[in-house]
LONU-262302 format. One record per residue (C-alpha): z, x, y. Coordinates in steps of 0.25 Angstrom, whole numbers, plus 5000, padded with zeros to 4 digits. Layout:
// LONU-262302
ZXY ...
// end
This chain:
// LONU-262302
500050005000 499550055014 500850085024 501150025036 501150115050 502150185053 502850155064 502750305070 501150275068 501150135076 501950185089 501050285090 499850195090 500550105099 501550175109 500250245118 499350145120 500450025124 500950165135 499350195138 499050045142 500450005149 499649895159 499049825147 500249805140 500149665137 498949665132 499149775122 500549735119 499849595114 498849675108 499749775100 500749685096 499649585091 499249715081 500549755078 500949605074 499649595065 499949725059 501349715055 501149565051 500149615041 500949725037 502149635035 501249525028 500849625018 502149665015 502549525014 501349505004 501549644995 503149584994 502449434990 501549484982 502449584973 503649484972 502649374966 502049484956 503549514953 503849354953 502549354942 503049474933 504449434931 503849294928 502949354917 504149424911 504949304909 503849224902 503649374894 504949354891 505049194888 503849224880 504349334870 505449214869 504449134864 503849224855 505249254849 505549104846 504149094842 503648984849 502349024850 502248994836 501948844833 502548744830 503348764841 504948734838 505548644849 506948704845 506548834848 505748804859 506948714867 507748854862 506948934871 506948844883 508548854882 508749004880 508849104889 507449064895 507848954900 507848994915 506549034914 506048884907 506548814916 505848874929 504548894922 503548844915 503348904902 502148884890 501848944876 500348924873 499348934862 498048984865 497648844870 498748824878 499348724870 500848734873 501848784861 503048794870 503348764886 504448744894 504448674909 505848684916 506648724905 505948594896 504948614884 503648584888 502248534883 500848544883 500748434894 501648524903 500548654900 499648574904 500048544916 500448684922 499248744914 498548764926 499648884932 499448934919 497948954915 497849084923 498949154919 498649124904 497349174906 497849304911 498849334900 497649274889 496649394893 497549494890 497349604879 498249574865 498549744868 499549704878 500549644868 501649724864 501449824852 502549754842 502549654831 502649504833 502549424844 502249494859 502249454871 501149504882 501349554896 500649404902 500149374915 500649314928 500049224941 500549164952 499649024953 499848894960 499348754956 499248704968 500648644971 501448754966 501348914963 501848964950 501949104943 501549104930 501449194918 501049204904 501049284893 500649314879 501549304865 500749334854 501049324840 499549284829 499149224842 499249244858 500149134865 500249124879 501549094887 501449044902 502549024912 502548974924 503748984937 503448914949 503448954962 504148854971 504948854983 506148924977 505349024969 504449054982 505649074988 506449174980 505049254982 505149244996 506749284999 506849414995 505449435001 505849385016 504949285016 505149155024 504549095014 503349085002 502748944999 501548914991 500448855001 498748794999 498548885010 498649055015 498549035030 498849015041 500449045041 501049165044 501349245031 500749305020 500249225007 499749264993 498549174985 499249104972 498349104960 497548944959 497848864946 497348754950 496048754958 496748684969 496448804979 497248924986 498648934987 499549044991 500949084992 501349105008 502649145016 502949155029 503049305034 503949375044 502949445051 503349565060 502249515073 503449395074 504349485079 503449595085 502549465093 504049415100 504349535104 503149585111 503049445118 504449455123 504349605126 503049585136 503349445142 504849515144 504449655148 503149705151 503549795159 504249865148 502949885142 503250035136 504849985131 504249845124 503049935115 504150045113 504849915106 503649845100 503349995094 504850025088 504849885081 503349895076 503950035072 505149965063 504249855056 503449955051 504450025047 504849895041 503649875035 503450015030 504649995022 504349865016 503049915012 503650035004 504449954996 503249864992 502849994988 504050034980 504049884974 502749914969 503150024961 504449994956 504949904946 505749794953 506949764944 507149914941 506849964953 505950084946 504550114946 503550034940 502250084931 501450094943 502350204950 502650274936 501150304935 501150334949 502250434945 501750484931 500450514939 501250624950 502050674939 500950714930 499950784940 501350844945 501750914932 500350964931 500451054942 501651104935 502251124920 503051014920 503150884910 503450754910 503750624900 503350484903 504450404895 504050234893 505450164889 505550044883 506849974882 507149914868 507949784867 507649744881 507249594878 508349574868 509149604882 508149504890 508249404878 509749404877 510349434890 508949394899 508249454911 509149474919 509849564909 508649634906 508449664920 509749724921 509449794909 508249844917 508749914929 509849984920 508850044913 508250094925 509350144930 509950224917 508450274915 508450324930 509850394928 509250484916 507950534924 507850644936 507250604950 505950664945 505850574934 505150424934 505750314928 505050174930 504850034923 503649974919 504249834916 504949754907 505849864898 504849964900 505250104908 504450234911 505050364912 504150524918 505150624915 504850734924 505050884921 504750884906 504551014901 504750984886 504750854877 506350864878 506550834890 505850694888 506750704876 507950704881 507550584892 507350504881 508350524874 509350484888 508550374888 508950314876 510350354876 510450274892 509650174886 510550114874 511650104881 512149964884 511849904896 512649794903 511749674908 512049544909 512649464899 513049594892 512849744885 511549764878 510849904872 509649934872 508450054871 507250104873 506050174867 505350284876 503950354874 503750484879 502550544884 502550694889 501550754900 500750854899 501050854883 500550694880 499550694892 499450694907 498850574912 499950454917 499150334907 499050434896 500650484896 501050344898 500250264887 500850394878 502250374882 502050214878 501550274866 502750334863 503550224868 502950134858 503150234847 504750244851 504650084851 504050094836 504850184832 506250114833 506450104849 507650154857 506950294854 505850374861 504650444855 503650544862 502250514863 501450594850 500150584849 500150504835 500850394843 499350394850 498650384838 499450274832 499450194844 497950204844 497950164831 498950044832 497949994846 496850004835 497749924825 497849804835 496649804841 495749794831 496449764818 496449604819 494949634823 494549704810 495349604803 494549464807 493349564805 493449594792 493549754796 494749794785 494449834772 495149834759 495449944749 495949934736 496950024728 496649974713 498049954704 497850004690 498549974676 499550084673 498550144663 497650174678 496450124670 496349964674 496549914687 497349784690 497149784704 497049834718 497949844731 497249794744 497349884755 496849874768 496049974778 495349964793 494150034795 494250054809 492850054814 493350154826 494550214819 494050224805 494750184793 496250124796 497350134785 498350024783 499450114785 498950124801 498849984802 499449884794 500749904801 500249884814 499549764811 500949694806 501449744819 500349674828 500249544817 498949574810 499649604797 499249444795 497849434795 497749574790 498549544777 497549424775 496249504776 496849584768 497149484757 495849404758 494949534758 495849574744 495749444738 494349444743 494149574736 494849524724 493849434719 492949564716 493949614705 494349494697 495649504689 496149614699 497349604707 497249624721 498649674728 498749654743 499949714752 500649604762 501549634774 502849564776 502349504788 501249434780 502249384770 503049324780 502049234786 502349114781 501049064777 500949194768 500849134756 499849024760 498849124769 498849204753 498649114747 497549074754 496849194753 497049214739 496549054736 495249084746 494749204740 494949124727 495649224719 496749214708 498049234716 498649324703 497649434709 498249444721 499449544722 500449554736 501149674738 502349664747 503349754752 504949734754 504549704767 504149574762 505449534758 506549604765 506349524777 506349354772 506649384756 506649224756 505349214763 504649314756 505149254741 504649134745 503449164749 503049264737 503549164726 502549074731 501449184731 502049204717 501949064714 500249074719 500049194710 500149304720 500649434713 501649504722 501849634722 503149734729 502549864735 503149974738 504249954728 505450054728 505350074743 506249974748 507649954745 507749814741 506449824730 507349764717 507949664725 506449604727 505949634715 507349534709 506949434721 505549414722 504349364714 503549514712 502449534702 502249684704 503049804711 502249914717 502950064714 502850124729 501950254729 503150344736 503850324722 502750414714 502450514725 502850654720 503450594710 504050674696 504150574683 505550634682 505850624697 506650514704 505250434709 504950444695 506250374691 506150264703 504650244698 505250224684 506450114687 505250034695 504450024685 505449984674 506049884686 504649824687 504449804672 505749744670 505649624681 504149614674 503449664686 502049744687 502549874692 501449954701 501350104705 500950144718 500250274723 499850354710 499250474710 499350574700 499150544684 500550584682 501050474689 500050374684 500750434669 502050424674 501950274679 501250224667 502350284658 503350184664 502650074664 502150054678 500949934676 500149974686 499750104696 499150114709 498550244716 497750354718 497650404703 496750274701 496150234715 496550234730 496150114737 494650094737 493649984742 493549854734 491949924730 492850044724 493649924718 492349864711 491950004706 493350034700 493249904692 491749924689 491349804697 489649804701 489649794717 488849664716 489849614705 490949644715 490449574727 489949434716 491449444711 491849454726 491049324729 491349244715 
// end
């Protein structure tokens, strides 16, 4: 922002010529208080406007945040899942939201805007209530609607998206209103709306100094400022409007009285005019500089915000080239901080805030930046680095001021926080590159337990490239048919027939080339694709199956698949559409399956039992609760884990673990299956005890379903006419 003159600058314009042209003092008094008073009233009207404008965009933000926050209430309660339970919807209306729903007016949409929860005034509210504000918000939802799916958080579950925010009016009345994104299997959008009346307008206005803000058809004429409020209607312009205190007032009843009063005293009434000109600029000049500071500083903790960090990162980096000097850019993020919100609310969370500005600030030196980017998000430059321990050791003072307890209201809560740390010049010298590799780190601290920090490393890089990769394009290559299946056949223990083959999935990339499972299949239950990407998996195998009649075909599920709870139907209608017999299909499952709902789970896999489903336990021997299953649930088959018969010696202790499993296996009548053999010895050895079947290496690792045909001597055209039959 431009500055105002100063007031040294404008008395010496003005002091000569007034001495210089004594006789036409009238004239050029009228004529230099006329430019002043223009001057200083456009000076003081953008001021006025500047104050206007960034305490609306403040009014805008903090609304946003409550409906953020009332949203990822909703999420939690899951009312964005239908049908929607009026219990649980009344519940919300008379928790600790229910100061926010009763000023506001509040909708969950579908994507048709059909209502699945609202409140007016604290009551529940309808479709025929949307509908009649739906104009204030069409605009807003639009905004939040074109924003990228990359901007949700990177976490499991159910997130929330930063939203949008306007300020429109419908002709009668101005409201701010917001919206935002939860997203579960499908986007849902949550609007809000706060009106702007008289006692709003004017809590804006008081601790602005205006006489007053009102909403008006019409900019001019009055003597003020006024700022265009967004149309929903079509009804035509409307603006926000106050009166201002303009400086020319004072200055015009001054001058008037000054040469009616004493025009002979021309000299002593400019040296007046000149000195108070001098002290409104001065006035002005000050007002002006905190705009400024505003600008750059976060208002509730009083620190710099993103814009002055980067302006800071930037001097700091081309300082330390000129020397041999380091610095770290640290990103916080506070752990717990909306379990604080949702227990003790904002204003709790606010005092929470500025205490953690101010134990943060207590730990740097004057040369170091400490800033916040918003919500529970801080920045840290450390200056003066000349080795990774000194980062270290900031770090670590951070997490020890961190956790411990803080009073706010309505008690004692502990948090923490997870920091990233990216060091210049060893990860980079450019400000964009050191801070999107400090949020690396941060959201490897974040995965890797919280309350904890973590320096940046360049395989932190590549997995996050990777995971970008993941959610990009994963779902793409799902509905497009891009994955392919391999199959690792399971042979008799004589190694000589096979009995059937393990499904297992791969992604070849077309940019990034062939993907593993390993690299993917976690990220996708994180990000919700493990759903459709388990289905594909089991069509394709039962697809596939039809090529080898009489072979089972094993397929690996997630715990999150098995706890849908349409599980059972969605495999069974695969299984029934691909018109195979559901003996042939074979599930394997982890304890993960059951450790979580063992009631569920039981339920589930004796009706799959009941269908003709095989079920397999994987990885048995691993857990620490595998004989208990075994006793409890309905298994056909456990699978001996691979680590059991690495480096194993047939008079070692895996030999003897290898050995009790089997005989366990036999004796509750189960099909006992070895994992991961490779050498002749241990093919020997397992068939000795009594293993029924083997899996590995020795006899194939997982091939094409071609490869598949050749093992089993299938003709290619045979193949594809048994795929068809």
């Amino acid at each position: 922002m431009k500055g105002f003159p100063s007031p040294t600058t404008v008395a010496t314009r003005l002091v000569w010529p007034m001495a210089a042209l004594i006789l036409l003092i009238l004239l050029l008094s009228g004529s230099v208080f006329w430019w002043m008073s223009r001057t200083l009233d456009q000076a003081a009207m953008q001021d006025e406007r500047a104050r206007v404008t960034l305490a609306l965009n403040d009014l805008r933000q903090h609304t946003l945040e409550r409906l953020r926050a009332f949203a990822t209430t909703l999420a939690e309660a899951k009312v964005s899942r239908p049908p929607v339970d009026p219990v649980g919807t009344a519940a919300i209306l008379t928790s600790e939201n229910k100061s926010l729903t009763r000023q506001w007016a509040i909708f969950l949409l579908d994507t048709d805007n059909s209502v699945l929860f609202g409140s007016v005034g604290g009551r529940v509210a309808g479709q025929h209530d949307f509908d009649a504000r739906q104009v204030i918000f069409d605009a807003v939802a639009r905004d939040v609607r074109q924003k990228e799916i990359s901007e949700l958080p990177l976490h499991a579950g159910t997130a929330v998206t930063s939203g949008a925010t306007r300020i429109v009016h419908d002709g009668w009345s101005a409201y701010v209103v917001a919206a935002t994104t939860i997203s579960n299997e499908s986007p849902h959008i949550v609007v809000g709306a706060s009106e702007l009346d008289a006692r709003a307008l004017a809590e804006i206005a008081g601790p602005l100094g205006l006489q007053e803000l009102r909403l008006t058809a019409s900019n001019g004429p009055h003597r003020g400022g006024a700022i265009a409020v967004d149309d929903a209607t079509d009804r035509g312009p409307a603006f926000l409007v106050w009166q201002s205190s303009l400086p020319s007032a004072l200055i015009n009843s001054q001058a008037l009285t000054a040469i009616g009063a004493i025009a002979l005293l021309t000299l002593a009434f400019a040296a007046g005019i000149l000195l108070h000109v001098r002290g409104q600029l001065i006035e002005l000049n000050r007002r002006q500089e905190q705009v400024q500071r505003l600008a750059g500083h976060d208002s509730l903790s009083g620190l710099p915000n993103r814009l002055l960090f980067g302006m800071r990162l930037d001097q700091e980096l081309a300082r330390i080239k000129r020397s041999d000097e380091g610095l770290a850019v640290m990103f916080l993020d506070l752990d717990r901080f909306k379990d604080v919100n949702d227990t003790y609310g904002h204003e709790a969370g606010d005092m929470l805030i500025r205490i953690v500005a101010r134990r943060l600030s207590n730990l740097l030196r004057g040369a170091d930046t400490l800033a916040r980017f918003g919500g529970d998000e801080f920045a840290i430059i450390q200056t003066d680095v000349k080795d990774p321990r000194d980062a270290e050791a900031l770090a670590r003072r951070i997490l020890d001021a961190l956790t411990m307890p803080c009073e706010v209201p309505g008690g004692s809560v502990t948090i923490g926080v997870s920091i990233g740390v990216a060091l210049s010049p060893r990860n980079g010298t450019e400000r964009e590159t050191l801070m999107r590799l400090a949020d690396t780190a941060l959201y490897q601290a974040k995965n890797g337990g919280r309350n904890r920090y973590s320096f940046f490393e360049r395989q932190m890089d590549e997995a996050l490239r990777l995971r970008k990769v993941v959610e990009d394009d994963l779902r793409a290559a799902i509905l497009a048919d891009e994955l392919e299946l391999h199959y690792q056949p399971q042979y008799k223990a004589n190694g000589e027939e096979i009995v059937g083959v393990e499904a297992l999935v791969r992604w070849p990339h077309p940019q990034h080339g062939m993907i593993p499972p390993q690299q993917f299949i976690a990220i996708a239950e994180e990000r919700g694709l493990i759903i459709p990407l388990g289905e594909w998996v089991l069509r394709k195998a039962c697809e596939d199956a039809k090529r080898w009649p009489g072979l089972r075909i094993a397929v690996n599920v997630s715990p999150i698949q098995f706890r849908q709870r349409d599980f059972v139907s969605s495999v069974m209608t695969i299984i029934e559409t691909a018109d195979i017999d559901p003996t042939r299909v074979e599930l394997e499952v982890t304890e993960g399956v059951v450790m979580d709902d063992a009631d569920a789970a039981e339920d589930a896999m004796m009706e799959l039992r009941a269908r003709g489903v095989r079920l397999a336990l994987d990885d048995f021997g691993t857990g620490y609760s595998s004989l208990i299953y075994l006793r409890r649930f309905a298994f056909d088959k456990i699978k001996i884990d691979r680590s059991f018969l690495e480096s194993m010696e047939t008079t070692g202790e895996s030999a003897i673990l290898v050995h009790s499993v089997v005989h366990l296996g036999r004796a509750l009548g189960l099909t006992v299956t070895a994992e991961g053999v490779e050498t002749s010895e241990q093919h020997r050895f397992l068939q000795a005890l009594g293993c029924h079947e083997l899996q590995g290496y020795l006899f194939s690792k997982p091939v094409p379903a071609d490869a598949i045909d050749r093992l089993l001597g299938i003709e290619p055209d045979k193949g594809r006419t048994g795929a068809v039959a």
